[in-house]
C-alpha positions in Angstrom: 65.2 -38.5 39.1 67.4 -35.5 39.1 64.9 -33.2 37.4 62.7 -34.3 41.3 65.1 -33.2 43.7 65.0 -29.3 42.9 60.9 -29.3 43.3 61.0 -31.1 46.9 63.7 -28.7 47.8 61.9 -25.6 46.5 58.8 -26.4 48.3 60.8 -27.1 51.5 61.9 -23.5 51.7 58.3 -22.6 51.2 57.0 -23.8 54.3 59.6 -23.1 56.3 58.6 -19.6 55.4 55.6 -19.4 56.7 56.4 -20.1 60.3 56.6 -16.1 61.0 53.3 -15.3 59.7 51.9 -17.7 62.3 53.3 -16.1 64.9 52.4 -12.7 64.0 48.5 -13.6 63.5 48.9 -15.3 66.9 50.2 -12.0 68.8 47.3 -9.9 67.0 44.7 -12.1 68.3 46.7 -12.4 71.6 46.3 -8.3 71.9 42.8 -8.4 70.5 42.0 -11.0 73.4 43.8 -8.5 75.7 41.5 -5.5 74.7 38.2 -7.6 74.9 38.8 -8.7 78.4 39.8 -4.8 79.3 36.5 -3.3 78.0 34.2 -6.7 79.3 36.1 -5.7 83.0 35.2 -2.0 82.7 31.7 -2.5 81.9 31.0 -4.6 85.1 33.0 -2.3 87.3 30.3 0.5 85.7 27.5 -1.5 86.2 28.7 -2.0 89.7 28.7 1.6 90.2 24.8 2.2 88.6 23.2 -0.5 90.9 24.6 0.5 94.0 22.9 4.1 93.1 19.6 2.9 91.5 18.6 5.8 88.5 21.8 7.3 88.4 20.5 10.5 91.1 23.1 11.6 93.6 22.6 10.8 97.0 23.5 14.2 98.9 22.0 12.5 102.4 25.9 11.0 103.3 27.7 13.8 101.7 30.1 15.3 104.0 31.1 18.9 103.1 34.0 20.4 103.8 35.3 24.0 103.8 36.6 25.1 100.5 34.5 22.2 98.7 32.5 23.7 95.5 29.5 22.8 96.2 25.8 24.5 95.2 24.1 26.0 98.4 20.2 25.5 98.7 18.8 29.2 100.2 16.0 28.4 102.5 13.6 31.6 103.0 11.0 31.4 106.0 8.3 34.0 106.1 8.7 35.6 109.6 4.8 35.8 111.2 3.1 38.3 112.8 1.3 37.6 116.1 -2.1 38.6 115.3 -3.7 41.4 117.3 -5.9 40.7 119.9 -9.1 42.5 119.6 -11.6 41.1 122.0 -11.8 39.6 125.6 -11.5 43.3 127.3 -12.7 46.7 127.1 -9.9 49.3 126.3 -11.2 53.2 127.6 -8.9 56.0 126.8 -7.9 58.8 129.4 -7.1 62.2 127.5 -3.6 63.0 129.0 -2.2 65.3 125.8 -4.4 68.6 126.9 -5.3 68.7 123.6 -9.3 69.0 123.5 -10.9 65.9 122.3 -7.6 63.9 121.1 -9.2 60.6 123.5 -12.6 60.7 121.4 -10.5 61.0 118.3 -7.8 58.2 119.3 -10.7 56.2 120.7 -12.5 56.2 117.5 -9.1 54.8 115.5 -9.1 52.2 117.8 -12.6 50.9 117.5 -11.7 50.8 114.1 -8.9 48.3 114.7 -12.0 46.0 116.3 -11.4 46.8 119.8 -13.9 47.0 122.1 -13.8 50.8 123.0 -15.6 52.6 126.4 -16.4 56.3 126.2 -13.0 58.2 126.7 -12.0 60.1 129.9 -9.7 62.6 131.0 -6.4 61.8 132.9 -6.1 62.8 136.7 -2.9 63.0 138.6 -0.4 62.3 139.0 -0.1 61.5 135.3 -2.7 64.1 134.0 0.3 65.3 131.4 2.3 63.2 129.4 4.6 63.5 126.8 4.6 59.8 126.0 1.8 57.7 125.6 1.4 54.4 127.7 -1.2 51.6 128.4 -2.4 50.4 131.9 -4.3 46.8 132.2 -6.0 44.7 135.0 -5.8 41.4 135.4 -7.1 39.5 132.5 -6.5 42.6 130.6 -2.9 42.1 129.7 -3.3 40.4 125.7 -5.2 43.0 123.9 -3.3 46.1 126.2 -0.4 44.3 124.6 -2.2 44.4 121.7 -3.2 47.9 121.8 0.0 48.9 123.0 1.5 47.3 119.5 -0.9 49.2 117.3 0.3 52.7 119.1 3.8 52.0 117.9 4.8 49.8 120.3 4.6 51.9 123.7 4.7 50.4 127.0 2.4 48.1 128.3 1.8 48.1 132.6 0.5 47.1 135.5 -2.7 49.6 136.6 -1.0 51.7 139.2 -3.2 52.6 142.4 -4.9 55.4 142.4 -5.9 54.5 138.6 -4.8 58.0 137.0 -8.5 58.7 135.7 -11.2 61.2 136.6 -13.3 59.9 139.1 -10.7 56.8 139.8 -13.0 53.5 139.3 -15.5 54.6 138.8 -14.3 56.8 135.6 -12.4 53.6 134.7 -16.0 51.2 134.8 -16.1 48.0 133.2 -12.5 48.6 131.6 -10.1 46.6 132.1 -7.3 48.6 129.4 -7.0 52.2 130.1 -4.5 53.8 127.3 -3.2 57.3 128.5 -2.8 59.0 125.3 -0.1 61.6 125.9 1.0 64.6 123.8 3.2 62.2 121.2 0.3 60.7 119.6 -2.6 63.1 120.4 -4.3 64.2 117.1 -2.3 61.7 115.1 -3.0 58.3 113.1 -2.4 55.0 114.2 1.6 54.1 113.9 1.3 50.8 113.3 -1.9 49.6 111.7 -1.4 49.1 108.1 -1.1 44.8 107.5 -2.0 44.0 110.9 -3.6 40.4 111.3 -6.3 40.5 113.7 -7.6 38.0 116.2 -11.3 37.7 117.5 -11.6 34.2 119.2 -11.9 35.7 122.9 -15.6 36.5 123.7 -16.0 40.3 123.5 -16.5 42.1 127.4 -18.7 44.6 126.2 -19.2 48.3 128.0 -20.0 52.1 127.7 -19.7 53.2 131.0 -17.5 55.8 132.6 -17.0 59.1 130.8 
């Protein structure tokens, strides 16, 4: 019986030993557990995020930006337009006010050219029977394509018809017209300023004439 009592005693100690081991296995899993509930909890708070902003785009709509934020400007270009010419709806004679021989056939040709509706040119009368600068004259109803006109000469001054009408013979050297262009010694003998690109419009119904010299 006394060879027992060393065994029991030895295998006593044994299992008392093992008591730490225990408790270290059970602070790993304890951490483990820790970890596992730290990842599960960032995955919801990410999928949170995603399906309050379906697809993951970036909604710029509520953005509020400030000055000094970095942020990528959009650079909108609009294509001016040109008011197209108007051509048609009255008859444009011009009065030779340049004394150069033959500058209103000439000028009145370039015109025509343009597509407006041209009367046979005339000579200027005072008080305007020399000019240095050229200038248009309309009537009533007259006043879009004189604009018009006035444009394609470079952009010179569009007016009223004075009384007397500065033509030879008055009214009756003016006719049907109701644009009279008093092409003065700045553009006599010369081109067109301002035709190249210029959009034309024909939708008025043409006034048509040739009389009046």
């Amino acid at each position: 019986m006394s060879n027992e009592q060393p065994s029991r005693r030895a295998g006593a100690k044994s299992a008392g030993g093992g008591a730490p081991m225990g408790s270290t296995i059970s602070i790993v899993i304890a951490v483990v557990a820790v970890v596992v509930g730290f990842l599960i909890l960032r995955n919801i708070t990410n999928d949170g995020s995603k399906s309050s902003n379906p697809g993951g785009t970036a909604n710029t709509s509520a953005q509020t930006i400030l000055p000094g934020d970095s942020t990528t400007t959009v650079a909108v270009v609009v294509t001016p337009t040109t008011e197209p010419l108007v051509t048609t709806g009255a008859t444009v004679i011009v009065a030779n006010a340049s004394g150069v021989g033959g500058a209103a056939g000439q000028f009145s040709k370039a015109l025509g050219q343009v597509g407006f509706t041209m009367a046979t040119p005339t000579n200027a009368a005072p008080p305007e029977a020399k000019l240095t600068v050229s200038k248009v004259y309309y009537l009533p109803g007259g006043e879009a394509v004189a604009k018009s006109v006035a444009r394609s000469m470079g952009g010179v001054s569009a007016l009223a018809m004075p009384t007397p009408v500065p033509v030879k013979n008055e009214k009756a050297g003016l006719g049907a017209a109701k644009v009279l262009v008093m092409l003065g010694s700045d553009l006599a003998g010369k081109a067109l300023p301002a035709l190249a690109g210029e959009p034309t419009s024909t939708t008025t119904p043409a006034v048509t004439t040739t009389s009046g010299k």
